[in-house]
C-alpha positions as CSV (number, residue, x, y, z in Angstrom):
1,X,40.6,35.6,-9.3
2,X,41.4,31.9,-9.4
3,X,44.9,31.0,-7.7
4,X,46.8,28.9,-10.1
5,X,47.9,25.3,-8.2
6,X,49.4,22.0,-9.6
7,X,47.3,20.6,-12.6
8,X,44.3,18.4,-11.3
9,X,43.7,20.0,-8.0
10,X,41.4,22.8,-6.5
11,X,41.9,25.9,-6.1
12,X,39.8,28.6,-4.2
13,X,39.0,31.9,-5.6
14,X,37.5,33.6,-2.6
15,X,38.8,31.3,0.3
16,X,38.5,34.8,2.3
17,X,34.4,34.7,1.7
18,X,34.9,31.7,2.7
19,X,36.5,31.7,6.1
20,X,33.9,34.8,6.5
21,X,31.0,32.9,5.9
22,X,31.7,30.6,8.2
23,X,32.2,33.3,10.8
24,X,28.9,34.2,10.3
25,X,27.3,30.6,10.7
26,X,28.8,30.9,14.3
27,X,27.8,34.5,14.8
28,X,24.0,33.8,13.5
29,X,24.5,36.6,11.1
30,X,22.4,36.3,7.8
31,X,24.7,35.5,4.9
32,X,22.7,37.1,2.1
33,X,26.4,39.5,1.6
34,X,29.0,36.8,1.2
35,X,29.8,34.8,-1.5
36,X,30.1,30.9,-1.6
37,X,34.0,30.3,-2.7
38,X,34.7,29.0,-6.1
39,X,36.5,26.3,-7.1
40,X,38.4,26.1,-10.7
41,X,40.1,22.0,-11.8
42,X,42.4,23.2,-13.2
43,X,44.9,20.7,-15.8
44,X,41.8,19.5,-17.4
45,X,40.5,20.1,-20.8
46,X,37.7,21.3,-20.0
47,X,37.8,23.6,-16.9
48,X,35.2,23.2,-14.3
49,X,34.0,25.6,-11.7
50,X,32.3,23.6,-8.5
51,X,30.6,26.1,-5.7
52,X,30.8,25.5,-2.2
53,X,27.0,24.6,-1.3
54,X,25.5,24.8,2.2
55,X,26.1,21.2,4.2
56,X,22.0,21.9,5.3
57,X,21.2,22.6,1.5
58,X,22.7,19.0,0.7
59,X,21.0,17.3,3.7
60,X,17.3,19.2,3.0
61,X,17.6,18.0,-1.0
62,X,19.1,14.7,-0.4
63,X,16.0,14.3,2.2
64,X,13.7,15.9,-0.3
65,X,14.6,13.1,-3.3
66,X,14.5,10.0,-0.7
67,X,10.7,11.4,-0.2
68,X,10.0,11.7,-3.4
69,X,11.5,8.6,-4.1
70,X,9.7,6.8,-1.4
71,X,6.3,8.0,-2.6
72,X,6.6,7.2,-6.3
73,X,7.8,3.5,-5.1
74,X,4.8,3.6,-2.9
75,X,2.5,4.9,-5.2
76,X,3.6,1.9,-8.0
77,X,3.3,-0.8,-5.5
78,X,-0.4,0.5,-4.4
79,X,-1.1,0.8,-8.3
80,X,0.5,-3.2,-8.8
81,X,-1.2,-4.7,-5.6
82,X,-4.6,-3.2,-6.7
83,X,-4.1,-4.3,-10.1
84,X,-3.9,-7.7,-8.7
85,X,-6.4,-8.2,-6.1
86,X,-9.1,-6.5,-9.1
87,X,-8.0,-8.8,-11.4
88,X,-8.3,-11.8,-9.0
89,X,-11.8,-10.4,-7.9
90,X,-12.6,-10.4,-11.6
91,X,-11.4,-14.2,-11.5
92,X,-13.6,-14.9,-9.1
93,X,-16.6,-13.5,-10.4
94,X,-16.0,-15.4,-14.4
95,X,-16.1,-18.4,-11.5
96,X,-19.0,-18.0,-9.8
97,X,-20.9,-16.7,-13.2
98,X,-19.5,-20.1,-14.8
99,X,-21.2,-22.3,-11.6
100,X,-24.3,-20.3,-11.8
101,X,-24.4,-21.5,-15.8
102,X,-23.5,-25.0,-14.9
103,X,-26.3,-25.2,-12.3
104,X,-28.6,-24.1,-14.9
105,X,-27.8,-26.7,-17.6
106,X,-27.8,-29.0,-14.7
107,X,-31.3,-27.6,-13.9
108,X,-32.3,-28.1,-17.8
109,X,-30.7,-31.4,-18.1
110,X,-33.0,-32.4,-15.4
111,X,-36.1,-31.1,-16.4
112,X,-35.4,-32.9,-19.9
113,X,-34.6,-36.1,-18.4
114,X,-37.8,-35.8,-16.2
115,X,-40.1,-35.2,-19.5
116,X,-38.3,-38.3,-21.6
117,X,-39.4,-40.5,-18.1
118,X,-42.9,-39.4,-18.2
119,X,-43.2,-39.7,-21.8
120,X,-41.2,-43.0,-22.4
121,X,-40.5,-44.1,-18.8
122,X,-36.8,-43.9,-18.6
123,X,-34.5,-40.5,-18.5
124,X,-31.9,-41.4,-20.7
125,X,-29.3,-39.5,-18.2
126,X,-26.6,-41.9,-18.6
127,X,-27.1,-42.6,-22.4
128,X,-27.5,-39.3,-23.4
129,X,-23.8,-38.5,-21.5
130,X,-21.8,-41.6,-22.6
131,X,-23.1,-40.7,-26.4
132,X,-22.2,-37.2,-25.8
133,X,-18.4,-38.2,-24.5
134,X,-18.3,-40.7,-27.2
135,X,-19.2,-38.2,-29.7
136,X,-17.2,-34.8,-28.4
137,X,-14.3,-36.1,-26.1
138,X,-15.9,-34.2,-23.2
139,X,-16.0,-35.6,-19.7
140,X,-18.2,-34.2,-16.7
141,X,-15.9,-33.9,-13.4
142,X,-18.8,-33.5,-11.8
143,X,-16.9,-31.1,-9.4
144,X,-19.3,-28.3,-10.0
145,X,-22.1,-30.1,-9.3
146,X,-25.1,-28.3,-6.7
147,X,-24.2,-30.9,-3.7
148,X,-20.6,-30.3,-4.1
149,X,-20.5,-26.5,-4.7
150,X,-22.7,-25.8,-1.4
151,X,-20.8,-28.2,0.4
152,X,-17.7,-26.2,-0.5
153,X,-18.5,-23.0,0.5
């Protein structure tokens, strides 16, 4: 039975239970007989019933969500930071694979310039790479070169 009050304010159904249920908190008595009290809003258009709820209840699922919560955030940071570091691993070997090709044309760019010396006494190094900038636009930094790349790592 709810007690009719003033529109827009509560109003307990079983305030009795209520009072007894709290007597039983302090007497360690299980509560599995009583009630929680009811309350009715009343002067709305749509009336709404709220039951009282156990203060521990509250605490144990507001404590439940922040765990859940903190694990899911954990969980997407570990997935980003991984994400990351293999991506900047993968980096890093495209890098090294790119030097290890470099040293090779280097290699092959030696070995030609050693057979045009034997065969018509001079390498051609320097022409050969001031025709092939001329002609292309491309420069050699000469960053990657063996001396430098050992002497970097």
């Amino acid at each position: 039975m709810v007690l009719p009050r003033k529109s827009g304010r509560l109003s307990c159904a079983n305030s009795a239970a209520h009072r007894a249920t709290e007597r039983d908190y302090k007497n360690h008595r299980p509560l599995n007989t009583r009630k929680p009290p009811v309350y009715t809003l009343t002067g709305c258009a749509i009336p709404l019933q709220v039951t009282c709820v156990d203060s521990q209840i509250i605490s144990s699922t507001i404590i439940g969500s922040c765990t859940i919560t903190a694990t899911v955030l954990g969980s997407i940071t570990a997935l980003l930071v991984s994400r990351k570091i293999s991506l900047r691993q993968k980096l890093q070997e495209d890098l090294n694979q790119a030097v290890r090709d470099i040293h090779f044309l280097m290699a092959v760019e030696e070995a030609h310039c050693e057979r045009n010396k034997s065969r018509d006494g001079e390498s051609f190094k320097l022409r050969t790479r001031s025709a092939v900038r001329e002609k292309s636009g491309a420069d050699f930094s000469g960053r990657f070169t063996p001396g430098n790349c050992k002497s970097n790592d």
